[in-house]
Structure formats: structure tokens, C-alpha cells
C-alpha positions as CSV (number, residue, x, y, z in Angstrom):
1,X,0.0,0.0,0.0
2,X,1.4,2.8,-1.2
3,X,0.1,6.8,1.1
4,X,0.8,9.7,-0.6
5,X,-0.1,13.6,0.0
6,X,-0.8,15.6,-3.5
7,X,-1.3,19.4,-3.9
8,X,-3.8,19.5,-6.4
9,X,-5.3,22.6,-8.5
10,X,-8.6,24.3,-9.1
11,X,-10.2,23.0,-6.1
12,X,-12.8,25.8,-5.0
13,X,-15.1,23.8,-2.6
14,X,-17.2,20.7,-1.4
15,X,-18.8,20.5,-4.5
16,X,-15.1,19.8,-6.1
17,X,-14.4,17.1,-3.0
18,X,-17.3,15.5,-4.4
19,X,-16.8,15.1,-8.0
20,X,-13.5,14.3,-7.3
21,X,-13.7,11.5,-4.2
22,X,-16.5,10.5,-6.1
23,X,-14.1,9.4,-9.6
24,X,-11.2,8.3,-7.4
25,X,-13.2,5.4,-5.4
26,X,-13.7,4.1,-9.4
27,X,-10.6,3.2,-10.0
28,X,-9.3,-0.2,-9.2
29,X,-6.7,0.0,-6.3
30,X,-7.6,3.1,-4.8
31,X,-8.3,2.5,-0.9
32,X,-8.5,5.6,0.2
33,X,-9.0,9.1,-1.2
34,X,-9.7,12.6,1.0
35,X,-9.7,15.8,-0.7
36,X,-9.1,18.6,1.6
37,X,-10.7,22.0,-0.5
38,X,-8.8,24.5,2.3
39,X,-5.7,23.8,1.5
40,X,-6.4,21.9,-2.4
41,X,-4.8,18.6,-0.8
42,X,-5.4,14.8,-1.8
43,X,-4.6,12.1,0.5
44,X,-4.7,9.2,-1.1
45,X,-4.1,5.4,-0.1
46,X,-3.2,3.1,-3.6
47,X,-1.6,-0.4,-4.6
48,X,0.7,0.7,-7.2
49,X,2.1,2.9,-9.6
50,X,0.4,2.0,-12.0
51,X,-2.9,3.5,-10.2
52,X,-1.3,6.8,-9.3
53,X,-1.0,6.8,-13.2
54,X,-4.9,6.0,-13.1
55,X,-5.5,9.2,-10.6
56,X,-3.6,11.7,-12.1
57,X,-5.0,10.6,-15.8
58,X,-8.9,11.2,-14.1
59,X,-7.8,14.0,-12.1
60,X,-6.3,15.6,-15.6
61,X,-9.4,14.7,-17.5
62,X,-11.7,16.5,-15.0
63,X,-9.6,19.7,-14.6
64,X,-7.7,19.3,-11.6
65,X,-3.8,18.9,-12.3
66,X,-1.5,18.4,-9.6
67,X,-0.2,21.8,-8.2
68,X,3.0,21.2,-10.3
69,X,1.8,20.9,-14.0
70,X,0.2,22.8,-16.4
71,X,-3.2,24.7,-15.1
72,X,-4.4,26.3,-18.2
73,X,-7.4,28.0,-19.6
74,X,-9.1,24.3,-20.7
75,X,-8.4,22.7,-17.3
76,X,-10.2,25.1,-15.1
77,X,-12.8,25.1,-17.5
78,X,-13.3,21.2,-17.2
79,X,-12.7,21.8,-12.7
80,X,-15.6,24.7,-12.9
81,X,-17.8,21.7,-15.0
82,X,-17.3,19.3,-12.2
83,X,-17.6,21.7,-9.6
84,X,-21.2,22.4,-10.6
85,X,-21.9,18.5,-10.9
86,X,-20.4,17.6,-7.3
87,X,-22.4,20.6,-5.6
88,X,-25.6,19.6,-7.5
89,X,-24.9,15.6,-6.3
90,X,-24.6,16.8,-3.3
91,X,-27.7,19.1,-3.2
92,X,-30.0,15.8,-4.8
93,X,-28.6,13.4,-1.9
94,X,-29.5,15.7,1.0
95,X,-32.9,16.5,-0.7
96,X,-33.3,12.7,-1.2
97,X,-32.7,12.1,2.4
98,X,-35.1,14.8,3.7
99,X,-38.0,12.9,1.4
């Protein structure tokens, strides 16, 4: 088991924490992910190297780079896009829950 700490960019809020803990848990070999939006950091608990390449391809593909690449105009695009779909996930599970 491999534990490792990532600074990762264009986290604004829960809403990110959400889309984001939400894509990690998919990936075979991930055992533990928690995003912290204060500070933008990823804790993350994996089996190999090969699934770090897994997170940081899905973290890349929804707009959140690690602090130390490449945050360009597309990327924070695609982190404001999942943004809005973790804070409306989150919104539809608490309304579900109050039904």
C-alpha cells in the first residue's frame, strides 16, 4: 500500500471534494482518497504505480492537475464543469434524504 499527499489545482469547494472523491473510489486499487478543499490537498491510499498513473490521468481529464503541472485556460474550465456537478450531487442526496 502505497500513502501519498498531492497538492492538487482548481479546487474551490465541497462540491469539487465531491466530483473528485466520487471518480477516485472508481478506479481499481484506490483505498483511500480525502480531498481537503482549504488547503487543495489529496490524501490518497493506492496499490501501485500503476494506479497513481490511473489518478492523475482522471484528475487531468476533470480539470484538476496536480499543483505542479500545467493549469491552463481548458483545465479550469473542465474543474468549474465538475464543480457544478459535485455541488448539485450533493444538493440531490440531501434532498433525497429529507423525502
Amino acid at each position: 500500500m502505497i500513502h501519498e499527499k498531492l497538492g492538487i489545482n482548481n479546487v474551490k469547494c465541497d462540491g469539487c471534494t465531491h466530483s473528485i472523491t466520487k471518480q477516485l473510489y472508481q478506479i481499481s486499487g484506490v483505498r483511500k482518497a480525502q480531498l481537503n478543499a482549504e488547503n487543495a490537498t489529496l490524501e490518497i491510499d493506492y496499490e501501485c504505480v500503476t494506479t497513481r498513473k490511473e489518478v492523475i490521468t482522471k484528475l487531468n481529464a476533470m480539470g484538476y492537475p496536480l499543483a505542479t503541472e500545467e493549469n491552463g485556460f481548458v483545465m479550469q474550465a473542465k474543474s468549474y464543469a465538475n464543480c457544478i456537478i459535485g455541488k448539485s450531487s450533493v444538493y440531490l442526496e440531501s434532498t433525497k434524504s429529507k423525502l
